[in-house]
C-alpha positions as CSV (number, residue, x, y, z in Angstrom):
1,X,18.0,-29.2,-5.9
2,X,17.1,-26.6,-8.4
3,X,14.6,-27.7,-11.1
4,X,15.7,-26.3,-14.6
5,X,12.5,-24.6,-16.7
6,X,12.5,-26.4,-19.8
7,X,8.6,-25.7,-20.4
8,X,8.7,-22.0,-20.4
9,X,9.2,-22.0,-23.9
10,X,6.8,-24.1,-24.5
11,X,4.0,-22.2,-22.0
12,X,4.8,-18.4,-21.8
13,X,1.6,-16.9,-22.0
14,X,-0.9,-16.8,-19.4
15,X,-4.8,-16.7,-18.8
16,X,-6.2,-15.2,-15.8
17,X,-9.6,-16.4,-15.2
18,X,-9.9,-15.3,-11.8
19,X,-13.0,-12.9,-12.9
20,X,-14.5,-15.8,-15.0
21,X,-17.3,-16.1,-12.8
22,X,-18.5,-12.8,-12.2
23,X,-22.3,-11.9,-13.3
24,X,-21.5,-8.4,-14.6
25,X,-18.2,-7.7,-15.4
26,X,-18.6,-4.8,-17.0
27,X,-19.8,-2.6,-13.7
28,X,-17.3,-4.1,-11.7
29,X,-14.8,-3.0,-14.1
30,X,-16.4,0.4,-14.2
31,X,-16.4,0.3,-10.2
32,X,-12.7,-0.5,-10.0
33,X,-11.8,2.2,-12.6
34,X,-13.0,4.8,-10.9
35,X,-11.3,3.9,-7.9
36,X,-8.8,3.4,-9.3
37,X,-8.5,6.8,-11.4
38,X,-10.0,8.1,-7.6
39,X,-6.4,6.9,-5.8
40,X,-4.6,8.1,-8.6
41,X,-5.7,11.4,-8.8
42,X,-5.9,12.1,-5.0
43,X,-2.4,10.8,-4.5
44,X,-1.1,12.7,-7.3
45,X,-2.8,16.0,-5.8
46,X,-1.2,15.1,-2.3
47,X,2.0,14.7,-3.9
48,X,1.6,17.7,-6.2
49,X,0.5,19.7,-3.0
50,X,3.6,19.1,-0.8
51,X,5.9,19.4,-3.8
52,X,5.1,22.7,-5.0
53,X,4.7,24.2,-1.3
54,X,8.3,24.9,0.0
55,X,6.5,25.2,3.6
56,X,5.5,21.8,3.2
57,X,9.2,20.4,2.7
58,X,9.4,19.1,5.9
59,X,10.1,15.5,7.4
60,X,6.4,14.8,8.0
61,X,5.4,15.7,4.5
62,X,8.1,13.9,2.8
63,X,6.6,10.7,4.4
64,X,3.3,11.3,3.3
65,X,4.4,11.8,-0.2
66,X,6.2,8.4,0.2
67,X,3.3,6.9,1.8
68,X,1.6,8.6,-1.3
69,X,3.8,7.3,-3.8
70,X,3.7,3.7,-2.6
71,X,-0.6,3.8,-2.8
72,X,0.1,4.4,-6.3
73,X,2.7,1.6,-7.0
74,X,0.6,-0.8,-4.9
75,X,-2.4,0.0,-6.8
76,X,-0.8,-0.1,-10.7
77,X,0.6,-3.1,-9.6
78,X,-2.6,-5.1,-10.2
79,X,-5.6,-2.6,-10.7
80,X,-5.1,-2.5,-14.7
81,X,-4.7,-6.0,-15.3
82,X,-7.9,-6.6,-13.5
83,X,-9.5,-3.6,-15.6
84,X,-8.3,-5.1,-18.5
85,X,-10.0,-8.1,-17.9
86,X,-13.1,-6.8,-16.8
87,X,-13.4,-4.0,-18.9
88,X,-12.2,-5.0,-22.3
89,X,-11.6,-9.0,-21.7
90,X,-8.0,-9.2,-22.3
91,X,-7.5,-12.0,-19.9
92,X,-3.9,-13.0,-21.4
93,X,-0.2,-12.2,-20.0
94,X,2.7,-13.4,-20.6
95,X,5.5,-15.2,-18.0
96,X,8.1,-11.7,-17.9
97,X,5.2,-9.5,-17.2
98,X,3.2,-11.4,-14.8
99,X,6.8,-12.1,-12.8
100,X,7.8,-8.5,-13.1
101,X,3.9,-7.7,-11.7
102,X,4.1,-10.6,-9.2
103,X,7.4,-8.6,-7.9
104,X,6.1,-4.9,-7.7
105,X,2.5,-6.2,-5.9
106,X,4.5,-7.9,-3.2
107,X,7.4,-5.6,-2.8
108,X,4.7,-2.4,-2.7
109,X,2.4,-4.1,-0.3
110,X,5.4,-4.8,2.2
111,X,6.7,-1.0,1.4
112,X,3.1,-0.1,2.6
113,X,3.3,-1.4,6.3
114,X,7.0,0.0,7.0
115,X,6.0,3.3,5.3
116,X,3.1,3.4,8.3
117,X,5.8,2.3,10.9
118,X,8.5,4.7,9.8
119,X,5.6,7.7,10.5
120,X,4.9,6.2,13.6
121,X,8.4,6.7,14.6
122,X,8.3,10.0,13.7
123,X,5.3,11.1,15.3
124,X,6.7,9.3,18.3
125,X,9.9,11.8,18.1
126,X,7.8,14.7,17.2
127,X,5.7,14.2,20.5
128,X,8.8,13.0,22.9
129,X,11.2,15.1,21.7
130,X,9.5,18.0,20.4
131,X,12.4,20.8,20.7
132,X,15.2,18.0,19.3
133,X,12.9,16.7,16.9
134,X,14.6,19.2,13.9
135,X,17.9,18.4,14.8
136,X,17.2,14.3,15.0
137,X,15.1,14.3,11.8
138,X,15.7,16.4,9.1
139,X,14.8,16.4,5.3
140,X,18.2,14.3,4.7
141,X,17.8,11.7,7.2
142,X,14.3,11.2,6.0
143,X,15.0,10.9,2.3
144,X,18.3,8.7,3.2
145,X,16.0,6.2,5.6
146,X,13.0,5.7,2.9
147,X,15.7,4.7,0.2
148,X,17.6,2.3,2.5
149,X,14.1,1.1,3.3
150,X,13.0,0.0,-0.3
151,X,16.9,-1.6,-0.6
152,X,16.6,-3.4,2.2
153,X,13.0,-4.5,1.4
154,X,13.7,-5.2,-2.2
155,X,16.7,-7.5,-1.2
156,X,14.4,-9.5,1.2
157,X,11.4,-10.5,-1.0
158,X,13.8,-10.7,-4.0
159,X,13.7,-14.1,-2.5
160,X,10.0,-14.5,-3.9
161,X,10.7,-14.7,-7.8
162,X,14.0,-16.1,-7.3
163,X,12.2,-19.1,-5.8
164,X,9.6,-19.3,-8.3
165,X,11.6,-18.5,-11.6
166,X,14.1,-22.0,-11.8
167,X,10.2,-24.3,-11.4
168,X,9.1,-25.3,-14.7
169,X,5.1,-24.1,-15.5
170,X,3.0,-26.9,-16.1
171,X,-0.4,-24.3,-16.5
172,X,-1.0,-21.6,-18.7
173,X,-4.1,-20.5,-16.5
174,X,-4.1,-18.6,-13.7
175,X,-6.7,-19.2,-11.0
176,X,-6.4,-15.9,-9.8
177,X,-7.4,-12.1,-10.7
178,X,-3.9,-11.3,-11.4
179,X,-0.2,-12.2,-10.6
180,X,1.0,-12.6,-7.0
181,X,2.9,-14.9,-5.3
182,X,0.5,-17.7,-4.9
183,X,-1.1,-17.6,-8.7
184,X,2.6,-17.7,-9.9
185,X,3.3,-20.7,-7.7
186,X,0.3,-22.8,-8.8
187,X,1.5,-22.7,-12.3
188,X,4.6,-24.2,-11.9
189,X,4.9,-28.3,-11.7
190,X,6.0,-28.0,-7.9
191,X,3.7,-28.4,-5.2
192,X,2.6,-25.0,-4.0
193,X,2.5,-25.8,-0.3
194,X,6.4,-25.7,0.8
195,X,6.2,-21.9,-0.9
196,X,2.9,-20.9,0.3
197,X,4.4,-21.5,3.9
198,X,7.6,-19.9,3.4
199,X,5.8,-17.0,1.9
200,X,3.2,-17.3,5.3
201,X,6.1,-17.2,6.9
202,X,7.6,-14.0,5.9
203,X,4.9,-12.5,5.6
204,X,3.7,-13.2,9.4
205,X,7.0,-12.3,10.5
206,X,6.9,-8.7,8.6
207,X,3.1,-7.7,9.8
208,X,4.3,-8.9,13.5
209,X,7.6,-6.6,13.5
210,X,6.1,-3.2,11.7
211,X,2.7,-3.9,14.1
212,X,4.9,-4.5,17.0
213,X,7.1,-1.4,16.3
214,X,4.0,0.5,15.5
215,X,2.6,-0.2,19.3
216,X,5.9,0.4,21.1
217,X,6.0,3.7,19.3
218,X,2.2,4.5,20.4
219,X,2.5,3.3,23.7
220,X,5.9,5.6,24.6
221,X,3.4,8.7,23.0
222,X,0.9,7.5,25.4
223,X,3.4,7.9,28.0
224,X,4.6,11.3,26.9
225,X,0.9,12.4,26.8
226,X,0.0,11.3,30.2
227,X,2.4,13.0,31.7
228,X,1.7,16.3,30.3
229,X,0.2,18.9,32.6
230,X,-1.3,21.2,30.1
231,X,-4.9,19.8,28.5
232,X,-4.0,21.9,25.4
233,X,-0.8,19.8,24.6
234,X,-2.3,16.5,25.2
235,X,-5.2,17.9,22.1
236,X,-1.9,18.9,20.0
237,X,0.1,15.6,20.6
238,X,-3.6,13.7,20.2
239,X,-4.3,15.7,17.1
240,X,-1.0,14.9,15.8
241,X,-0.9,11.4,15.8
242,X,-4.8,10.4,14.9
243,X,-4.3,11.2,11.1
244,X,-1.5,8.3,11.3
245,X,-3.8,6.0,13.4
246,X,-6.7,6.3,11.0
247,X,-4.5,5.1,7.9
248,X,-2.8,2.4,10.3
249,X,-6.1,1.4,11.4
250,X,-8.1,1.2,7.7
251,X,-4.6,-1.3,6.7
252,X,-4.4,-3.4,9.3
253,X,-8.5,-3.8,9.3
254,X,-8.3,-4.6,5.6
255,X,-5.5,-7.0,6.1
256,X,-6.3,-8.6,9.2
257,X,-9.9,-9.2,8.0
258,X,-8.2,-10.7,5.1
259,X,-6.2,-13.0,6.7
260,X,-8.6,-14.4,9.1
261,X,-11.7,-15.2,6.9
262,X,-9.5,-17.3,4.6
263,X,-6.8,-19.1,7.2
264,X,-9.5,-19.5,10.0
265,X,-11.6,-22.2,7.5
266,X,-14.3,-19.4,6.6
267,X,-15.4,-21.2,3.5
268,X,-15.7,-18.1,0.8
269,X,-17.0,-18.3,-2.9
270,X,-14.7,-17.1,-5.3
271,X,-16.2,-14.0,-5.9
272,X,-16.3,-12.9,-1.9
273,X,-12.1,-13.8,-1.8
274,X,-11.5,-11.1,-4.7
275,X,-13.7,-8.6,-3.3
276,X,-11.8,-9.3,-0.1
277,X,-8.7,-9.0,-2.1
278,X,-9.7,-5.9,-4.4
279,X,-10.7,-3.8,-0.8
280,X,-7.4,-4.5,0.7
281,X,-5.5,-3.2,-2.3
282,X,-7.8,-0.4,-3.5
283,X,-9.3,0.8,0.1
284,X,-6.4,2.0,2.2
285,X,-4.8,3.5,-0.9
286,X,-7.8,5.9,-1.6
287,X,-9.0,6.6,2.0
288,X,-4.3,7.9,2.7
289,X,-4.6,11.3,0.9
290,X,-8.2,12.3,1.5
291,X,-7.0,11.6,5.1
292,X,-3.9,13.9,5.1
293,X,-6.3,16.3,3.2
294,X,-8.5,17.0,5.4
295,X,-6.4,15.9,9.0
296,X,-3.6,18.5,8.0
297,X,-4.1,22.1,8.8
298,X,-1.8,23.2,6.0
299,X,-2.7,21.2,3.6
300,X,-6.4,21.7,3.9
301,X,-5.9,25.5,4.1
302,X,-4.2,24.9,0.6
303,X,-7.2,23.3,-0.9
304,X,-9.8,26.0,0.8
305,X,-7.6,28.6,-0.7
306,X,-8.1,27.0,-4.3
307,X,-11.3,26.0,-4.4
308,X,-12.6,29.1,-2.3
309,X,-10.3,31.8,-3.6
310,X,-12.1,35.3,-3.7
311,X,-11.6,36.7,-7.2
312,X,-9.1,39.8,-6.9
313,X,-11.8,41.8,-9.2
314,X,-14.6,41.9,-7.4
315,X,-12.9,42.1,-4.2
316,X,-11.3,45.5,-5.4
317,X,-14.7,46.5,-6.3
318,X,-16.5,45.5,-3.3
């Protein structure tokens, strides 16, 4: 039976005081601002990169610019509130916002994981099915399968807020260093277990698929690359795919570190939980595009080219 929110006009601004405890605010809020400026500018240059290189508009290269573009969201989603706070001590948000951010953190994390499985898939094609791979995944396909992916996605943890926003809020402080699923939850009047599970639940169930997916794909390329005769193509399919397995490798570290220290009865202070919490978020979204950098021959040729360019002039003169 749904509960009708008759105290949200009473309680409709928040205060997060998730950071309330930490000895100097102010250079951890300098630390997280330049990471967070740090993501944002390397993910803008890897976007900025692919976009204005018409060599680069290619399958591959579309994904990193999505995997680019949802570092950024997943990031904005809670990075400036947290600056905010630390920074300049606005702690305060109000119920729209903090839903609306609550929304974008979850549906950007889960976007994360299935951008990393969707590469996998097509590194697995690229390395199977090398002289079909153009055919079976073109520009098109790839633009078409990263939309249906966010609609699909979105429609799935839509689920969150729609659970949350009928309970009526009892607290106007969050415990928490900004809103996600389980700070919105403990605000309301209802007892935050039942939704804690379900939202265990989903979760669990999305790591398992992508992770399962993910290891299917890399065990048929492990396959494909046995079987290869030639030492030269077993470097080229190897090459390929380890710019992929680092990125899948810092996530899943982050997040499965994550996960076990707090649901294996690790007893943290609350200081450890939001480092743990701040790394998972800011950590994987910096390390992407320096990755892709420097892993990709065309990219990184594009970079040595700017920064390493030999002035027309004197060359003419030399």
């Amino acid at each position: 039976m749904s509960v009708k929110n008759d105290s949200r006009n009473v309680i409709n601004e928040f205060v997060i005081t998730g950071f309330d405890n930490v000895e100097r605010p102010l250079t951890v809020g300098v630390v997280i601002l330049i990471l967070y400026l740090l993501t944002i500018i390397a993910n803008t240059a890897n976007i900025g990169f692919i976009v204005t290189d018409k060599r680069l508009h290619q399958p591959m290269y579309l994904f990193i610019c999505h995997l680019s573009i949802v570092d950024m969201i997943y990031c904005t989603s809670s990075c400036p509130t947290m600056i905010g706070i630390l920074l300049v001590g606005y702690k305060t948000i109000s119920y729209r916002p903090c839903m609306i951010q609550m929304f974008a953190f979850q549906l950007s994390g889960a976007m994360e994981i299935f951008a990393i499985a969707v590469m996998a898939f097509d590194r697995f094609v690229a390395i199977s099915t090398p002289l079909r791979y153009s055919a079976l995944i073109t520009n098109f396909r790839c633009v078409l399968m990263t939309i249906l992916l966010w609609l699909v996605v979105a429609s799935v943890l839509s689920m969150l807020p729609a659970s949350v926003a009928p309970l009526p809020v009892c607290y106007s402080t969050v415990k928490y260093i900004f809103c996600d699923y389980a700070s919105v939850t403990r605000i309301t009047c209802a007892d935050p277990e039942t939704y804690f599970n379900n939202v265990s639940v989903l979760t669990t169930c999305i790591l398992l698929v992508t992770f399962s997916f993910i290891c299917l794909s890399y065990i048929n390329i492990a396959v494909v690359v046995l079987r290869m005769t030639s030492n030269t193509d077993k470097k080229k399919a190897i090459n390929t795919c380890l710019s992929h397995i680092i990125v899948m490798v810092c996530y899943y570290v982050t997040k499965i570190t994550r996960i076990l220290l707090t649901r294996v009865g690790v007893v943290l202070t609350l200081q450890e939980l939001n480092g743990l919490i701040v790394g998972s978020i800011i950590v994987p979204s910096l390390i992407n595009p320096f990755i892709y950098c420097f892993r990709t021959k065309e990219i990184r040729s594009k970079l040595f080219k700017m920064f390493f360019k030999v002035n027309p002039v004197v060359q003419k003169k030399q």
